[in-house]
N, C-alpha and C positions, 0 to 999 in steps of 0.2 A: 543808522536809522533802524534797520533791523532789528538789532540787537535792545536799544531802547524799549521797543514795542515789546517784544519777549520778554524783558524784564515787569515792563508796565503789566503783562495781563497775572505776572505774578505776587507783584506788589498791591495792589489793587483789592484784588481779595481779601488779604489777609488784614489788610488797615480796615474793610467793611466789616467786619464780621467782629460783635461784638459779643462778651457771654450773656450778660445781664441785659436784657429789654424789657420794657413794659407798655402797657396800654390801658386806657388812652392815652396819647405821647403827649399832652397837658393834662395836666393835675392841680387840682384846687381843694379847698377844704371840702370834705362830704362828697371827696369823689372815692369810687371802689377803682382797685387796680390789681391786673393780670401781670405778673412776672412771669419772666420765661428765660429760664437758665439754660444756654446748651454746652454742658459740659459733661460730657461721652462718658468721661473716665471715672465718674463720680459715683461711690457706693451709696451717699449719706450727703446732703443737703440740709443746713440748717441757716438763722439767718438772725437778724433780731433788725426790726422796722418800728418806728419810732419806739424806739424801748421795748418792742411786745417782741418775744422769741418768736418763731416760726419753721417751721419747716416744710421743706418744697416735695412735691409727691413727681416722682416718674411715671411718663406717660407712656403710654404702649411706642410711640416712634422714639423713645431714647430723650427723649427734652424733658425738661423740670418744670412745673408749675407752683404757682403760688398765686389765689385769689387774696385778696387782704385790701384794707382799706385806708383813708385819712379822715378822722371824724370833725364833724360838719363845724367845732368848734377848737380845732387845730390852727394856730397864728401861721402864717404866708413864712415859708422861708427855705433854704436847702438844706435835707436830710440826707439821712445815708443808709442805705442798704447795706448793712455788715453780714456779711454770709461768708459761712464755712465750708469748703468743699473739704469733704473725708474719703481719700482714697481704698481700694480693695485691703491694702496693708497695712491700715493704719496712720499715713502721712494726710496731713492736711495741710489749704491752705487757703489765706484769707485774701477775699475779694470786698472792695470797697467801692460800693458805687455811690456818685451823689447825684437825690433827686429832688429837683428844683417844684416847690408846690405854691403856688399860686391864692390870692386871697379871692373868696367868693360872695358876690352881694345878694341878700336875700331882703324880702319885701321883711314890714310893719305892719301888724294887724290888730280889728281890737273886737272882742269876742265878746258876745253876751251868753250868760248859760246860769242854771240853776245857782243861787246862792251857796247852797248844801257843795256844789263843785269846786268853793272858793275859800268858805269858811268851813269845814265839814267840825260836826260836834263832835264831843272824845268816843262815842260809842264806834263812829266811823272813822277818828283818827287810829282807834285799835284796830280796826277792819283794815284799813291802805296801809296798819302796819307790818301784819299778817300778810296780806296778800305782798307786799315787796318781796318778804324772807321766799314766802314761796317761787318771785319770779326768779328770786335772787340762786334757788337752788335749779329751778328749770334751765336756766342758761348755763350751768356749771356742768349740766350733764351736755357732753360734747363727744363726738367719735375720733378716733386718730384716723378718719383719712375723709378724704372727700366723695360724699354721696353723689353731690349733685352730677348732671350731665349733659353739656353742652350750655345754650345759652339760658337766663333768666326767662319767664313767661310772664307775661301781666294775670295777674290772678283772675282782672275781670275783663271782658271785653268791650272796654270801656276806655275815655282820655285822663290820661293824669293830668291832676289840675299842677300847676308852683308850685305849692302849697309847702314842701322840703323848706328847711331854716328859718321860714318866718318867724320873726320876734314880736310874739303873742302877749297883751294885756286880755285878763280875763276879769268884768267887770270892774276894771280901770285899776285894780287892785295886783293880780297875780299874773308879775311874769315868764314866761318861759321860750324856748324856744320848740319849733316844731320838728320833732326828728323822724318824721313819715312824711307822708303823698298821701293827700286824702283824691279816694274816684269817687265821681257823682254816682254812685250808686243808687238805683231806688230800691229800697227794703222790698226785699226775696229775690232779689238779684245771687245767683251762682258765684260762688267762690271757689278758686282752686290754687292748689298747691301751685307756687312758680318754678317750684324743683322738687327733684327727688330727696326726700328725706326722712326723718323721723321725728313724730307728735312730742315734742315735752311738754305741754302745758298747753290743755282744753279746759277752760271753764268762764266762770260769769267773775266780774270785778270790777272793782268801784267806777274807777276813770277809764279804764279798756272797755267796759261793759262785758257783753262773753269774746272771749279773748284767744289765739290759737294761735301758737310758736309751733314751728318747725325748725331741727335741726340737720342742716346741709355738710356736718360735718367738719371738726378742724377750727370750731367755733365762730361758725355763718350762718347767722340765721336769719328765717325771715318772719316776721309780726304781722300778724291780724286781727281788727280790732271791731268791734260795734256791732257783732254778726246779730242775727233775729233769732238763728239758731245751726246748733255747733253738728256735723256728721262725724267727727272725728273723735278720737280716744290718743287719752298721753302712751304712748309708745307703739303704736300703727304706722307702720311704714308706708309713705305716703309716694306720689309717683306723679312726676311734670303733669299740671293738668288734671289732676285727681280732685273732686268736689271737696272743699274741706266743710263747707257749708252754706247760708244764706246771708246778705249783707244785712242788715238792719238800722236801728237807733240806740242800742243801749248804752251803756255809760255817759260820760258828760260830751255831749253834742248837740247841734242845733239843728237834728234833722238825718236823713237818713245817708250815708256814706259810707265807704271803708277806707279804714286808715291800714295802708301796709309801709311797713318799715324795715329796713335792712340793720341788722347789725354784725357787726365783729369784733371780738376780743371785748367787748364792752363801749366798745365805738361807735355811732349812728353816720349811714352814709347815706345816698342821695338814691332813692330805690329808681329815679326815672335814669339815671346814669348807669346802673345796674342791669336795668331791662334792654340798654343800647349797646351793653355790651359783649362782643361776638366773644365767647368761651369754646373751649374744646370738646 
């Protein structure tokens, strides 16, 4: 009986203790998720999650992190976490983990808003062409490591509505789906940064209205959309909490709010699962 026991407190451990964890321990489409590698011996962490490479950053305690996401129009199914541990010498070796993702129901909604937002003329189809290339180059500028620090902040001190995934008709004509969280904001309502980052893209634009991306590094950013007016400049290093500006009405909206949106790798996640989620 002894003997049993002393074995049991050392078998025990070593079946708990797993390398690869994540959180939140359910995942559904347009959820964000925290990986956390603990393996000691590792020089170089790399990984590739649904097709996108990635790489895990070491934390002052010796663990590995990776924020990364599932976008909000990802089909229910189990994936794999393919990560490479690269030892001090050279040797590597590959871990395989499967993560089981869950499908998510999002509401049906049906939008009234200017014509001009739906059929736009070719002077303005040049204008949302232009302004894409531009988002298109804001998002590409990205940091190899991660800014942010600790958890997400609500930009406003405000409730997030649903409003994530809705499947949006805009004057019964133009579908899409919604990849932000609109807050009932009322125009001149304070805006702030939810993390530590850097400004790629302040300005005015067709459907964003005046518009401000930050980048959180490692390709995570966060989206702010309809401000009244911008305090910020593209390349301003921004700090948890730091005013980026005022909410307002511009672009295509029916009224006054902010739209903030989470993206990664080109992905749109669920900003109200982001804000809940406890980081380092």
């Amino acid at each position: 009986m002894i003997r049993a026991a002393i074995l049991t407190l050392f078998v025990i451990p070593a079946l708990a203790q797993q390398p690869i964890t994540y959180t939140p321990a359910h995942l559904a489409s347009g959820s964000p998720v925290l990986f956390r590698a603990t393996l000691p011996k590792a020089a170089a962490l790399t990984a590739t999650w649904l097709t996108k490479p990635v790489t895990f950053t070491r934390t002052a305690n010796g663990t590995w992190i990776l924020l990364a996401g599932i976008d909000v129009e990802q089909l229910p199914g189990t994936y794999t976490l393919d990560l490479t541990e690269t030892l001090a010498d050279g040797s590597q070796t590959h871990i395989a983990t499967p993560i089981p993702i869950a499908p998510a129901t999002y509401r049906t909604s049906k939008i009234s808003v200017p014509e001009k937002f739906v059929s736009p003329d070719p002077a303005t189809q040049a204008r949302i062409a232009t302004e894409r290339a531009q988002k298109d180059a804001a998002f590409a500028q990205t940091l190899p490591a991660p800014l942010w620090s600790g958890s997400f902040a609500p930009p406003v001190p405000l409730s997030a509505t649903d409003s994530f995934g809705t499947r949006r008709t805009f004057n019964g004509k133009l579908a899409s789906i919604h990849k932000g969280t609109d807050f009932r904001a009322a125009a001149g309502t304070p805006v702030y940064a939810a993390n530590d980052g850097i400004v790629t893209m302040a300005q005015p634009m067709f459907y964003e209205g005046n518009f401000v991306v930050v980048d959180h590094g490692l390709n995570f950013q966060t989206l702010y959309m309809h401000f009244s007016r911008i305090d910020v400049h593209p390349g301003d290093h921004v700090h948890k909490g730091q005013r980026l500006g005022l909410s307002g009405a511009t672009g295509r909206v029916t009224g006054p709010h902010l739209h903030f949106a989470v993206r990664w790798q080109g992905t749109y996640l669920d900003p109200v699962k982001l804000l809940a989620l406890k980081l380092p």
